[in-house]
C-alpha positions as CSV (number, residue, x, y, z in Angstrom):
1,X,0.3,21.8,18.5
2,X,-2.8,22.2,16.2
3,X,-3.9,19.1,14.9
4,X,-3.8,18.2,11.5
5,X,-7.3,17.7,9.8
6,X,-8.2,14.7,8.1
7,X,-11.0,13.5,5.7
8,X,-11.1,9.5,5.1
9,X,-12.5,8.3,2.0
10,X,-13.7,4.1,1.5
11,X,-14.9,3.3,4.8
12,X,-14.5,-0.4,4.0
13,X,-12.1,-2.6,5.8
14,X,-8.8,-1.0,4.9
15,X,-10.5,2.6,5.9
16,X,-11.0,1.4,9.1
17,X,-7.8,-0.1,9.5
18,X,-6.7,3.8,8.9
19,X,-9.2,5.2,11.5
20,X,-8.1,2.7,14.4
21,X,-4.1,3.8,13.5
22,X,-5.0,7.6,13.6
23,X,-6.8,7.2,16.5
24,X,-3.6,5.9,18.5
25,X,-1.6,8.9,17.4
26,X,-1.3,12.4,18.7
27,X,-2.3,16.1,17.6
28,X,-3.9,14.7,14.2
29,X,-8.3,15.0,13.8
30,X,-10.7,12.3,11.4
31,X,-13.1,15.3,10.3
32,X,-14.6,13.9,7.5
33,X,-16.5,10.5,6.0
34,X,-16.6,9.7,3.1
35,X,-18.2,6.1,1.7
36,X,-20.2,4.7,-0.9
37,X,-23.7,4.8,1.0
38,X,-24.5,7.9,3.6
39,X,-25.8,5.0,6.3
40,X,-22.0,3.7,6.3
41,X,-20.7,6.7,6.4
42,X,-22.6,8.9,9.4
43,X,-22.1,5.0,11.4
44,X,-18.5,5.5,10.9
45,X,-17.8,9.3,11.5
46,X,-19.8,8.5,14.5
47,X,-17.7,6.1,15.9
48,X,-14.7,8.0,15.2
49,X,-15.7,11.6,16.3
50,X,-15.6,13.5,12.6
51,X,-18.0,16.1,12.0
52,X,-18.4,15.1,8.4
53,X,-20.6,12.2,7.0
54,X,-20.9,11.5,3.2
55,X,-20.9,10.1,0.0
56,X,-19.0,13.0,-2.1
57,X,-15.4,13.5,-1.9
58,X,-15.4,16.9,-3.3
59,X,-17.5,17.9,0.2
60,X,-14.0,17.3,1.9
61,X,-12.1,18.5,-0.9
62,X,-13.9,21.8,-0.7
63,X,-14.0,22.5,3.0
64,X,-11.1,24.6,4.5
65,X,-11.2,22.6,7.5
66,X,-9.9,19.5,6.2
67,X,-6.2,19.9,5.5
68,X,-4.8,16.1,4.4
69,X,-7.1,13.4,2.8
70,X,-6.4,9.4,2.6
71,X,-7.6,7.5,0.4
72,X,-9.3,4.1,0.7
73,X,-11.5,3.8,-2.3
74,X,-11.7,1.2,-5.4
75,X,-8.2,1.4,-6.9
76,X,-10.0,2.8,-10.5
77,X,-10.4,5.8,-8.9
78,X,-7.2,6.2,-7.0
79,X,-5.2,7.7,-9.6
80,X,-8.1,10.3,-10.5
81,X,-9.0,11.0,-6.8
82,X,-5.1,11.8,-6.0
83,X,-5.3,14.6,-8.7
84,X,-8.1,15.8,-7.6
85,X,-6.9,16.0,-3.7
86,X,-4.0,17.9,-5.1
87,X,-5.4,20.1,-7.5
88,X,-7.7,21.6,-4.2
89,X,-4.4,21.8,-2.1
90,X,-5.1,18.8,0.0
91,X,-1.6,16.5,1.6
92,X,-2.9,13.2,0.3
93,X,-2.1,9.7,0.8
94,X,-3.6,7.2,-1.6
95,X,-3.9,3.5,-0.5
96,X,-1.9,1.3,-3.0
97,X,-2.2,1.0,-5.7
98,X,-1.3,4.4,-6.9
99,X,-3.1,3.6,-10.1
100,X,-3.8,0.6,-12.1
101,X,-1.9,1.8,-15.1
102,X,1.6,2.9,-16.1
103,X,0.2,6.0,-17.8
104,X,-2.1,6.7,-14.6
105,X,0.5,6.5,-12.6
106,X,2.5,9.1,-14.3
107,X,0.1,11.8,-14.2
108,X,-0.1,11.2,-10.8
109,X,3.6,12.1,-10.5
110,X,3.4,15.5,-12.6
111,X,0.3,16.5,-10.7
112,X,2.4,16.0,-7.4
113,X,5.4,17.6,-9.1
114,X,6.4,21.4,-8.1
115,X,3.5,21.4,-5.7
116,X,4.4,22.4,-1.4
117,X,2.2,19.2,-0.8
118,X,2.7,15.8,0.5
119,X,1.5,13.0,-2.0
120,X,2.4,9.4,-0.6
121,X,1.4,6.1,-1.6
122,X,0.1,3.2,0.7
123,X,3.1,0.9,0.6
124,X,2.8,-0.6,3.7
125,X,5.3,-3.0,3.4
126,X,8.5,-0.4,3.7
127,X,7.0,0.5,7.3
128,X,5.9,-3.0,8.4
129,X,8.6,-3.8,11.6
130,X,9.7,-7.1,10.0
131,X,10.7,-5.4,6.8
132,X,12.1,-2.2,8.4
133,X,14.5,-4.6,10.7
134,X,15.8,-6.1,7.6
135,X,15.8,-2.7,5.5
136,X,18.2,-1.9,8.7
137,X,20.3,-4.9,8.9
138,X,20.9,-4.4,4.8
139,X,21.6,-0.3,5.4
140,X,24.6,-1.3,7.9
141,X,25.8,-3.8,5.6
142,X,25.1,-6.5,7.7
143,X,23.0,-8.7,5.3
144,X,22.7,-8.7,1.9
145,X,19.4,-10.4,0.2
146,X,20.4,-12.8,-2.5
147,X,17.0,-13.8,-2.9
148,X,13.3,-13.2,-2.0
149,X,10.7,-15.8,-2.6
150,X,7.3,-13.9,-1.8
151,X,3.9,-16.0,-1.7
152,X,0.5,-13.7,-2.0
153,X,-2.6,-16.4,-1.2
154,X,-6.3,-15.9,-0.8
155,X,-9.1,-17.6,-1.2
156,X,-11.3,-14.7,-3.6
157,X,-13.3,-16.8,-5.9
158,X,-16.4,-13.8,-5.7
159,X,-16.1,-10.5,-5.2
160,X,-15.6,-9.8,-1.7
161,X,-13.4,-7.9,0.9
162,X,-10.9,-9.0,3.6
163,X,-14.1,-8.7,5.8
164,X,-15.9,-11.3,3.8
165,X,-18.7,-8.2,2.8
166,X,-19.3,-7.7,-1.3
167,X,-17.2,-5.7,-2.9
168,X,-18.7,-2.7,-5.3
169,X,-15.1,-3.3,-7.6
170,X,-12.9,-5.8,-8.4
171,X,-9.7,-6.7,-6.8
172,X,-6.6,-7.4,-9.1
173,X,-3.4,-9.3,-8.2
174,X,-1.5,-7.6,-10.3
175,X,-2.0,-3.4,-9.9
176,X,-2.5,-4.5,-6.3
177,X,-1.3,-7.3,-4.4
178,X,2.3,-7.7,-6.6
179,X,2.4,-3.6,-6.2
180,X,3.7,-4.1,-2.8
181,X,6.6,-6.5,-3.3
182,X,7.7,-5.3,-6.4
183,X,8.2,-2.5,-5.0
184,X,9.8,-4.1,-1.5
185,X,11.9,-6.0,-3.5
186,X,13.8,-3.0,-5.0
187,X,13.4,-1.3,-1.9
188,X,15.1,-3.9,0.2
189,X,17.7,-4.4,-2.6
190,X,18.6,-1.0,-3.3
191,X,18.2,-1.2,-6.7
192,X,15.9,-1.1,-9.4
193,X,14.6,-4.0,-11.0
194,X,16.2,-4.9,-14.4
195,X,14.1,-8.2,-15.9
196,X,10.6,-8.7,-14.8
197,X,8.2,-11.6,-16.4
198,X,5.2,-12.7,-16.0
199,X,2.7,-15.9,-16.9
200,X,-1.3,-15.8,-15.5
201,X,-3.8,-18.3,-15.3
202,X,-7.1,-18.1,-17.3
203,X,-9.4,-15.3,-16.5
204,X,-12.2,-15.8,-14.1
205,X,-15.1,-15.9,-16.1
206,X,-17.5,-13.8,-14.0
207,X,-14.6,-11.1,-12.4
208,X,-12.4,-10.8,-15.7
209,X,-9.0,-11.4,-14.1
210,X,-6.1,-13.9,-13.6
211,X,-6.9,-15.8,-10.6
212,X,-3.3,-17.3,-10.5
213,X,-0.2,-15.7,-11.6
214,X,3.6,-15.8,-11.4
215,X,6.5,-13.3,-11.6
216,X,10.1,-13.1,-11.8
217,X,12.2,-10.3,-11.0
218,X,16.0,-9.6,-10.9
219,X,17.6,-6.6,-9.7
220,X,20.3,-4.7,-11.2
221,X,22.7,-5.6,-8.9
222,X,22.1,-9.3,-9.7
223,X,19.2,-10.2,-6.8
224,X,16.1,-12.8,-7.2
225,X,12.6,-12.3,-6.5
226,X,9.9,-15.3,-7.0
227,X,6.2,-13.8,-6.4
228,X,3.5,-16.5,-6.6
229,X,0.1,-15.2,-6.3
230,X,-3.5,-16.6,-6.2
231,X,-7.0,-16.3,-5.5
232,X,-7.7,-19.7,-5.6
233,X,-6.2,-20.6,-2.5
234,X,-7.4,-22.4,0.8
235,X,-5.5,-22.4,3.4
236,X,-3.4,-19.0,5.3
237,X,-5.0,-16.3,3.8
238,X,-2.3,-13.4,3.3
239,X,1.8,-12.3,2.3
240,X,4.3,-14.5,3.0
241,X,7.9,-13.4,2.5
242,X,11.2,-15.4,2.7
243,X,14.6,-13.5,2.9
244,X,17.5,-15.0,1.8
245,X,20.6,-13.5,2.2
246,X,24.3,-13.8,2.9
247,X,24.3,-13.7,7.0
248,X,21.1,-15.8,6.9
249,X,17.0,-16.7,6.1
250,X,14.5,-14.6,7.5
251,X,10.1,-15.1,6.8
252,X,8.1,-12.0,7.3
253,X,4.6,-12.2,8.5
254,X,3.1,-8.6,7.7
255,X,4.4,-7.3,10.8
256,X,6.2,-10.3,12.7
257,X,9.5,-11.6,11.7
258,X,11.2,-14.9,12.2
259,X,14.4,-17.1,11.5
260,X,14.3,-19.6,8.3
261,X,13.8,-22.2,11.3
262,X,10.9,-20.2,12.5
263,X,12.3,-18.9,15.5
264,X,11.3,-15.4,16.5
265,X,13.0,-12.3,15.9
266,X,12.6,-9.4,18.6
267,X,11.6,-6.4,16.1
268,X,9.8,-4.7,19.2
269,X,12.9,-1.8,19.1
270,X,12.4,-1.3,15.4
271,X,10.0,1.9,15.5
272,X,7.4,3.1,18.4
273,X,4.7,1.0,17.0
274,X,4.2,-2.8,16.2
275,X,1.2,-1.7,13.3
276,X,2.2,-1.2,10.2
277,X,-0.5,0.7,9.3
278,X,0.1,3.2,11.8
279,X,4.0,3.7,11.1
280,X,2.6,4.6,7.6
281,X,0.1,6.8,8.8
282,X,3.1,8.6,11.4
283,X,4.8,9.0,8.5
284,X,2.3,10.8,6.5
285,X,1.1,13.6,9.2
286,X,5.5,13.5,10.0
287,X,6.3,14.8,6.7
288,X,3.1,17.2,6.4
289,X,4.4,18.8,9.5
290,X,8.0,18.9,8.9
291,X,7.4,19.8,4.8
292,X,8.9,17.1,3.8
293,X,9.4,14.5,1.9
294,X,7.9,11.0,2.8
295,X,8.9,7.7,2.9
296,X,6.3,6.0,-0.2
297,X,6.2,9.1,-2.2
298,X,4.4,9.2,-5.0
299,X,8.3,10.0,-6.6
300,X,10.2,7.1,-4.7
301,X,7.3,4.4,-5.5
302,X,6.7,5.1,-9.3
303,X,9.3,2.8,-10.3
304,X,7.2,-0.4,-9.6
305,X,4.5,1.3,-11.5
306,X,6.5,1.1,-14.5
307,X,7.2,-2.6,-13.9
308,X,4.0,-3.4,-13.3
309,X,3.3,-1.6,-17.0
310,X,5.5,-3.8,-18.3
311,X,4.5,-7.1,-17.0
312,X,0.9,-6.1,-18.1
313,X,1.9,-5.8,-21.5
314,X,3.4,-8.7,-21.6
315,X,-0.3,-10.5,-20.4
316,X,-1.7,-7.8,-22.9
317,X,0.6,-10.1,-25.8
């Protein structure tokens, strides 16, 4: 099978979390680097095999031997970056968010529109094991959330990454970190989400964003979702997610999975991998090979784009 050819732009933390997935998995190629300085980025093709070292995207975006891109960069550029991927015929996948605006976010979506090519959106959470066991037990009507209580903590008072290294942008908990359980939450449920508010804590004075923040979401069909998140906090760094439901209480851990008396669940049957990251990644190259259309793409996700638009306007008022 001829492998499919990939570029990797943002060689930063996540980027690498990307590389070390793709280099478990068969018949696909890294043959490009792209990142912010050329040092970082001919240290990382090397380690990784790829031909390709620098700091312009449009190097991969014009070779013909790179056939899908992902991208890891600053989320200002996501939405831009997609369209450009596209618009030189490239399969992309764009780390979450998809943009940091409603309106963003939408031209995304035309851009993708009527094209052959696969456009998908980083939501990790809809491939994580934990959540795909319970996305399971909910499709054979087994459980049935009534509520989800979702805590997002870290401890980002400067600008730095999940490495600890300075960051060249800044990080925002809305567009970003309540991106990915908004969107669980209506995936899980099944349904879109109806009410959505929002209150934020005062602005960090050097980074220019809510540093604390709170959101409430109902579904149509009547579910609950409490999101706290923060930037202020010490202690487990990270996404903590409580499942409560008709047949019982589960608490997912990114991938693990337990009862709401902490005892383990066994999601080791769930999908061929335990990494998240990597089911998203399988899914990608899956859908470029079988022309089809992925799980996270851009069309299924742009619903929580529009709720995130609305619970920015309402911090806008």
């Amino acid at each position: 099978m001829t492998p499919i050819r990939v570029a990797l732009a943002g060689a930063g933390a996540f980027g690498i979390k990307h590389l070390d997935a793709l280099a478990r998995i068969d018949d696909v190629e890294v043959v490009s680097v792209i990142s912010r300085t050329l040092d970082q980025a001919r240290a990382v093709a090397d380690t990784y095999g790829a031909a390709q070292a620098t700091t312009e995207l449009s190097d991969a975006l014009s070779s013909p031997d790179v056939d899908a891109v992902i991208l890891c960069t600053p989320t200002q550029l996501h939405a831009e970056q997609t369209i450009s991927a596209l618009e030189a015929g490239k399969h992309v996948q764009v780390e979450i968010p998809l943009a940091d605006s409603w309106a963003d976010a939408q031209a995304v979506a035309r851009a993708a529109s009527g094209t052959d090519l696969v456009c998908m959106v980083g939501h990790t959470r809809r491939f994580n094991p934990s959540h795909q066991w319970i996305h399971q037990r909910v499709a054979a009507g087994d459980f049935t959330i009534q509520q989800m209580d979702i805590q997002t903590y870290f401890f980002r008072r400067t600008n730095t990454n999940a490495l600890g290294q300075p960051r060249s942008w800044t990080d925002n908990l809305l567009w970003h970190h309540a991106a990915h359980s908004v969107d669980l939450f209506a995936y899980q449920c099944g349904e879109p989400v109806e009410v959505a508010r929002v209150v934020a804590g005062p602005l960090h004075p050097d980074l220019g964003i809510p540093m604390d923040m709170s959101i409430q979401l109902k579904s149509r069909g009547g579910q609950l979702c409490t999101l706290s998140l923060s930037f202020n906090n010490e202690g487990p760094f990270g996404t903590f997610f409580r499942y409560i439901g008709d047949t019982g209480t589960y608490v997912a851990r990114y991938d693990d999975l337990a009862t709401g008396f902490d005892v383990p669940v066994d999601v080791s049957g769930v999908a061929v991998s335990l990494d998240g990251i990597e089911l998203q990644d399988r899914e990608f190259l899956r859908a470029i090979r079988e022309h089809d259309e992925p799980i996270a793409s851009v069309n299924s996700v742009l619903d929580c784009y529009r709720v995130l638009g609305e619970l920015q306007a309402q911090l806008d008022a």
